[in-house]
C-alpha positions in Angstrom: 27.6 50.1 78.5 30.0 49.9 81.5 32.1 53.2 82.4 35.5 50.8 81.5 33.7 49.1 77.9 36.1 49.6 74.9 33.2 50.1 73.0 32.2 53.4 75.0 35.6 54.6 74.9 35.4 53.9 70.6 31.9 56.0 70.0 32.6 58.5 72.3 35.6 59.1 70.5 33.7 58.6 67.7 31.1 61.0 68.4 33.9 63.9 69.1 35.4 63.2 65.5 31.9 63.9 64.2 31.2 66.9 66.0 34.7 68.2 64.8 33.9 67.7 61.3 30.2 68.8 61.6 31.6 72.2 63.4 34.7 72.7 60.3 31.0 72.0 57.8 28.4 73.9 59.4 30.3 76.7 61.1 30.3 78.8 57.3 26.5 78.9 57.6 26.3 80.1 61.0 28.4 83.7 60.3 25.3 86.1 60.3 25.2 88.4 63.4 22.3 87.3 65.0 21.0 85.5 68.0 20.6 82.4 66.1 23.2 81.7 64.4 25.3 82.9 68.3 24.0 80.2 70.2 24.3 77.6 66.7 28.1 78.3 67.5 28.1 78.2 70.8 26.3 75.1 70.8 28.7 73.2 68.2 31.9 74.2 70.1 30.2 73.4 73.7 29.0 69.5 72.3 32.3 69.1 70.6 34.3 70.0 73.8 32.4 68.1 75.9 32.6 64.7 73.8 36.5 65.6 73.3 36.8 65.6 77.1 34.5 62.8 77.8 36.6 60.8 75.2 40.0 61.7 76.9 38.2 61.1 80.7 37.6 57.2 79.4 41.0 57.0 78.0 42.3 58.5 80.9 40.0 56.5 83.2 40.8 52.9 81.8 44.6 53.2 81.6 44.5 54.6 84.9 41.4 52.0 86.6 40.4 55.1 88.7 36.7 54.2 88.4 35.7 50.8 87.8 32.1 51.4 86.9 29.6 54.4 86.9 28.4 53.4 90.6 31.9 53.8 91.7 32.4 57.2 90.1 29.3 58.8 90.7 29.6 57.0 94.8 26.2 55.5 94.2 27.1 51.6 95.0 25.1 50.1 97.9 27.6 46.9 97.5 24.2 44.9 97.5 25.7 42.4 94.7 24.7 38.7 95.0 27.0 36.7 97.0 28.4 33.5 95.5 29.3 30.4 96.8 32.9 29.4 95.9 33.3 25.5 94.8 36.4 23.1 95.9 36.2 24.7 99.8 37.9 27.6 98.9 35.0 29.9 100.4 32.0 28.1 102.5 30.0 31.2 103.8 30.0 34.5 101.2 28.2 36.6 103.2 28.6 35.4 107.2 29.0 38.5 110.0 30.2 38.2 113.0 28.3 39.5 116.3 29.5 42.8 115.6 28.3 43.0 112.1 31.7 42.3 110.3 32.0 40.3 107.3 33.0 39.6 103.9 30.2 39.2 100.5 31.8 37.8 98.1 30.5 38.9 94.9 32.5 36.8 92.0 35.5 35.0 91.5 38.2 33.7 89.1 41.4 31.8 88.9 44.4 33.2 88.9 46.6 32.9 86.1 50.7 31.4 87.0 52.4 33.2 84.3 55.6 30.7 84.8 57.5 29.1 81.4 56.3 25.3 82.0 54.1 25.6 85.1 50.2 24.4 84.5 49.3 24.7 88.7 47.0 26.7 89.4 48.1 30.5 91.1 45.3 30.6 93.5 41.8 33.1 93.1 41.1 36.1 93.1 37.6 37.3 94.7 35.7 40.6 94.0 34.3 41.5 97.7 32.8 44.3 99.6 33.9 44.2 102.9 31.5 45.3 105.7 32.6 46.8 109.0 30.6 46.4 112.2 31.7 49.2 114.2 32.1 52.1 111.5 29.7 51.1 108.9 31.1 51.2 106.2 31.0 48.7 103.5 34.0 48.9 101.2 34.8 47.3 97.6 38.0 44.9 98.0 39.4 42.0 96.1 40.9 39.0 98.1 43.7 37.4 96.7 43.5 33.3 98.1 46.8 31.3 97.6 46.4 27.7 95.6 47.1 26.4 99.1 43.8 27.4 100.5 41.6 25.3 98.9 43.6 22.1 99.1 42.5 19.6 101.2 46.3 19.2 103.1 45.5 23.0 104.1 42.0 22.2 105.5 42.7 23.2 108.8 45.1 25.9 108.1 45.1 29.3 109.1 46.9 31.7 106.9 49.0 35.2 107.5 47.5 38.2 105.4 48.5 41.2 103.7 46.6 44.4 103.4 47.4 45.8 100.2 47.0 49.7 99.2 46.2 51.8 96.3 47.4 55.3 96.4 44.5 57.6 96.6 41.5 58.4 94.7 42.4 54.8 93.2 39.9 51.7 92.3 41.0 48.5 93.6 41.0 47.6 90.4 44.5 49.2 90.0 46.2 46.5 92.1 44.9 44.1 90.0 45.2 45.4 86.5 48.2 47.6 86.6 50.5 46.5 89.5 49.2 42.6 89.2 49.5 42.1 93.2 47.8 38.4 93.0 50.1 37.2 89.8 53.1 38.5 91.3 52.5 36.7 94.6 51.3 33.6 92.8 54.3 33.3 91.1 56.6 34.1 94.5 54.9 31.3 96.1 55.2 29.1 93.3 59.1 29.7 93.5 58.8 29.4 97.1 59.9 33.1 97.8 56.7 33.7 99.4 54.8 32.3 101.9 51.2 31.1 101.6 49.5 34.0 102.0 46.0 36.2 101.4 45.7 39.7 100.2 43.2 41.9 100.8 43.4 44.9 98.1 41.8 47.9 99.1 41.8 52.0 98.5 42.9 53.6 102.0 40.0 56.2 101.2 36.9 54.9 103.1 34.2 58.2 102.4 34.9 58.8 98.7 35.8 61.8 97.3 37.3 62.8 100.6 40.6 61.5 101.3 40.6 60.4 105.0 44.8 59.6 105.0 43.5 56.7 106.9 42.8 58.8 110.2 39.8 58.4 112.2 38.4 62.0 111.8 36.8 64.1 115.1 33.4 63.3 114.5 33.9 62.0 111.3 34.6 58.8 109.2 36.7 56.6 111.6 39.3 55.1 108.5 41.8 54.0 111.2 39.7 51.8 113.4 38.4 50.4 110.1 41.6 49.5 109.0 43.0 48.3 112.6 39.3 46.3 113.7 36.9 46.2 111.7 38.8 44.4 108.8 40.3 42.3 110.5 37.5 40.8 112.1 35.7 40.6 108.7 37.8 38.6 107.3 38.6 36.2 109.9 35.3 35.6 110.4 34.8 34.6 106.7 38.6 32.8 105.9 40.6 31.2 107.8 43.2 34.2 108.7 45.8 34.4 111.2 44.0 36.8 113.8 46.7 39.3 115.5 49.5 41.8 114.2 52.1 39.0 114.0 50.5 37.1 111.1 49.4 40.8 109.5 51.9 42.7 107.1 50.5 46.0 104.9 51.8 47.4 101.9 51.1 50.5 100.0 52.1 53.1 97.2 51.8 56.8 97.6 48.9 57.5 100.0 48.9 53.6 100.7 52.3 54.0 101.4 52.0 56.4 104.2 49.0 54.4 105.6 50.6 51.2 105.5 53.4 53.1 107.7 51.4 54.6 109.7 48.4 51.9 110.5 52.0 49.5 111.9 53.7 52.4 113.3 50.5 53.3 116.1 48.9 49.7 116.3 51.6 47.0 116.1 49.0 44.7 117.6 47.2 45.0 114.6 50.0 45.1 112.1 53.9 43.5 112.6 55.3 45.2 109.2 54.8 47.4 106.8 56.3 48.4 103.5 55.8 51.9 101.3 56.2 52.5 98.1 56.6 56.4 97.4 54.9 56.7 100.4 55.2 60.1 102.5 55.6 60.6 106.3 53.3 62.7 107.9 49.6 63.2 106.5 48.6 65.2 103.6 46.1 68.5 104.0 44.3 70.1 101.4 41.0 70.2 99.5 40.6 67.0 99.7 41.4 66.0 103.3 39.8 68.6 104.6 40.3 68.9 108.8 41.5 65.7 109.5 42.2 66.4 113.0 39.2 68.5 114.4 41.9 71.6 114.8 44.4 69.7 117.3 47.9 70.2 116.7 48.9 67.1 119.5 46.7 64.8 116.5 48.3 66.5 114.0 51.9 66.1 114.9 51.0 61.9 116.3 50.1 61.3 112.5 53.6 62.9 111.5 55.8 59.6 111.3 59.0 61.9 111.8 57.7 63.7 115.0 56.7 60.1 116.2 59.8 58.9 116.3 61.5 61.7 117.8 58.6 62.8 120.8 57.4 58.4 121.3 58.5 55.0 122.0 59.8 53.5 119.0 57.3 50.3 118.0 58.6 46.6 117.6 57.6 46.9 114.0 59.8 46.1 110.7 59.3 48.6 108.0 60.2 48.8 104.3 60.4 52.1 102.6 61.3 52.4 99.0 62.1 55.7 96.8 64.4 56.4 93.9 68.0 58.2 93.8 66.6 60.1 90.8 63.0 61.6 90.1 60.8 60.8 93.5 60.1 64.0 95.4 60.5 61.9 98.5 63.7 60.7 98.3 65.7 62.7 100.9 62.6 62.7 103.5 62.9 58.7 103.0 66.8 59.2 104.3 65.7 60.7 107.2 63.3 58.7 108.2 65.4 55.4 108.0 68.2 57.5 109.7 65.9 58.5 112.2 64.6 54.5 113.5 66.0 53.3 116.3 65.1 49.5 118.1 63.3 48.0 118.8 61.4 49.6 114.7 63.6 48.3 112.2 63.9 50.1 108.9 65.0 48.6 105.6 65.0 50.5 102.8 64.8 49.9 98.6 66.8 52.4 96.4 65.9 52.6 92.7 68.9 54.3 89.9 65.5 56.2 88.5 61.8 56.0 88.9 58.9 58.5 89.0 55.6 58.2 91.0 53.9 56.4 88.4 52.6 51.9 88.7 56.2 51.7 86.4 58.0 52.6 89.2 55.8 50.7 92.1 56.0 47.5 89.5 59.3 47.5 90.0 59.4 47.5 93.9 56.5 45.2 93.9 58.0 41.4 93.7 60.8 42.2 96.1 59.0 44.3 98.7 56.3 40.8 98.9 59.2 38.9 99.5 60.2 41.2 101.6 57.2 41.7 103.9 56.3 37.8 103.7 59.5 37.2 105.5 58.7 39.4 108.6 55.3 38.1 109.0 54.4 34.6 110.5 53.7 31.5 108.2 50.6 29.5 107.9 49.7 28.0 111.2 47.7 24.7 111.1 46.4 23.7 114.9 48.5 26.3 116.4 52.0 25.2 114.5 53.7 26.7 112.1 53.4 25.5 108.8 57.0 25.0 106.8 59.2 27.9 106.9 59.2 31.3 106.1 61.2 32.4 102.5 64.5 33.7 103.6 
């Protein structure tokens, strides 16, 4: 059974409630002070805790999506699922790399539902993918969100702006999908037309699981930036047609994703044009899990604090979005400063919620507007080098 099957999560719970009551009906027999009858009572309350806990960790897991299967919480996926061809010209080559080893397998797909009173058009679909990067190696797990646009034949020849779309960290991809619905939110924005035709690549900023890499390239380690800033970028415009070049690329995150997203736009515009962050922080997180992100120099340290940047550096033609709350986000007044703090040619623009914690209630919230937000500052679809209608206002 998959590590997400209701019917797991039902006998493992099922299997604690028995090892309750068998510990309530045996533990009378097992009172005589010897050895035996020790480890029989040892042994009852050892199985009983441990299928109590396992029965939580499932619960836990599948509201959460933290894990999406046991390969992807024991870090033992090689990503070496079949690719698939996609029907209607939505995807012609599931598994092409570039020269540099870039590229896009597609794994499966499925429509995407257009949860709109009276619409019957289709909201586009949603691809599970891993993502291969030539010049770092790694191969991640993604989903790409494409518009209903992309497959029509009027679109053919169209090129179409993307957004990078983050999960906070350790979190599955899956999140984005199941708890903050990124591809039915921006289905139904472009079916109102507050959105632009657009694909979404939904990713974890982590790229060397369970370390949390704050999307840095590490001294002599995992190199999560130039993944991020190359290497994705070149996968998938080899393998859709995507708008090359920061000016058609927008990124959005929550929580860790949030300070990435800043932080990718903030020290490669050409890469990225705007960014928005939801409970985001500003400079990068240390700790057990990060380990040293910066091989021990303070000069990287303090480039990858947004604050110092805009203080000690140029300010970058960017646009950035940062949201918080006025009452229960720990990063509400560091989110003040930092908008205080931007001068032009960076333009900051900020969301204010009456009351929200770090929790996807929150982040579901500041979803719909921040996509309208971030389609606006990034270019529309470009078909033979002109724009395509016009942007959502």
């Amino acid at each position: 059974m998959g590590l997400t099957s209701r019917k797991l999560q039902i006998l493992i719970a099922l299997i604690a409630v028995i090892c309750f009551v068998a510990t309530v009906w045996i533990w009378p027999r097992l009172s005589d002070r010897n050895w035996r009858s020790l480890l029989g009572r040892v042994g009852l309350l050892v199985v009983g805790q441990v299928f109590t806990l396992a029965a939580i960790g499932l619960a836990a897991n599948n509201w959460g999506a933290f894990y999406s299967s046991w390969n992807d919480l024991f870090g033992t996926d090689a990503g070496n699922g079949a690719p698939v061809t996609i029907n209607g010209g939505v995807h012609q080559s599931s598994s092409t790399l570039d020269g540099q080893g870039n590229g896009v397998q597609v794994l499966n797909s499925k429509p995407v539902p257009l949860k709109l009173h009276g619409a019957n058009a289709s909201g586009g679909t949603l691809q599970e993918v891993n993502v291969k990067g030539g010049s770092t190696g790694f191969t991640e797990d993604a989903y790409v969100y494409l518009p209903p646009q992309y497959g029509e034949a009027a679109y053919a020849h169209t090129r179409f702006p993307v957004m990078l779309v983050f999960t906070g960290y350790p979190g599955s991809p899956k999140n984005l999908v199941t708890r903050m619905q990124y591809p039915t939110v921006a289905a139904q924005a472009i079916q109102e037309k507050q959105m632009q035709p657009t694909i979404l690549v939904l990713m974890r900023p982590a790229v060397n699981l369970p370390r949390d890499t704050e999307c840095q390239d590490v001294p002599n380690g995992p190199q999560a930036e130039t993944f991020f800033t190359k290497d994705l970028q070149r996968a998938v415009t080899t393998d859709y047609r995507a708008e090359s070049g920061g000016a058609h690329w927008g990124v959005i995150g929550d929580s860790t994703g949030g300070y990435c997203a800043l932080k990718l736009s903030m020290r490669h515009p050409e890469a990225f044009s705007a960014a928005a962050s939801l409970s985001g922080y500003y400079a990068s997180a240390v700790d057990s899990t990060t380990g040293d992100l910066f091989g021990g120099s303070q000069q990287l340290r303090n480039e990858n604090d947004l604050m110092w940047r805009m203080k000690h550096l140029p300010m970058p033609r960017v646009s950035l979005l940062v949201a918080s709350s006025l009452k229960g986000e720990g990063d509400y007044k560091a989110t003040v400063a930092f908008a205080a703090a931007a001068k032009p040619p960076l333009e900051v623009s900020t969301m204010y919620l009456a009351e929200g914690g770090h929790n996807f209630g929150t982040w579901n919230k500041e979803t719909p507007p921040a996509l309208r937000w971030l389609s606006s500052k990034i270019g529309g679809p470009v078909t033979g080098g002109v724009p395509v209608g016009k942007q959502p206002s």
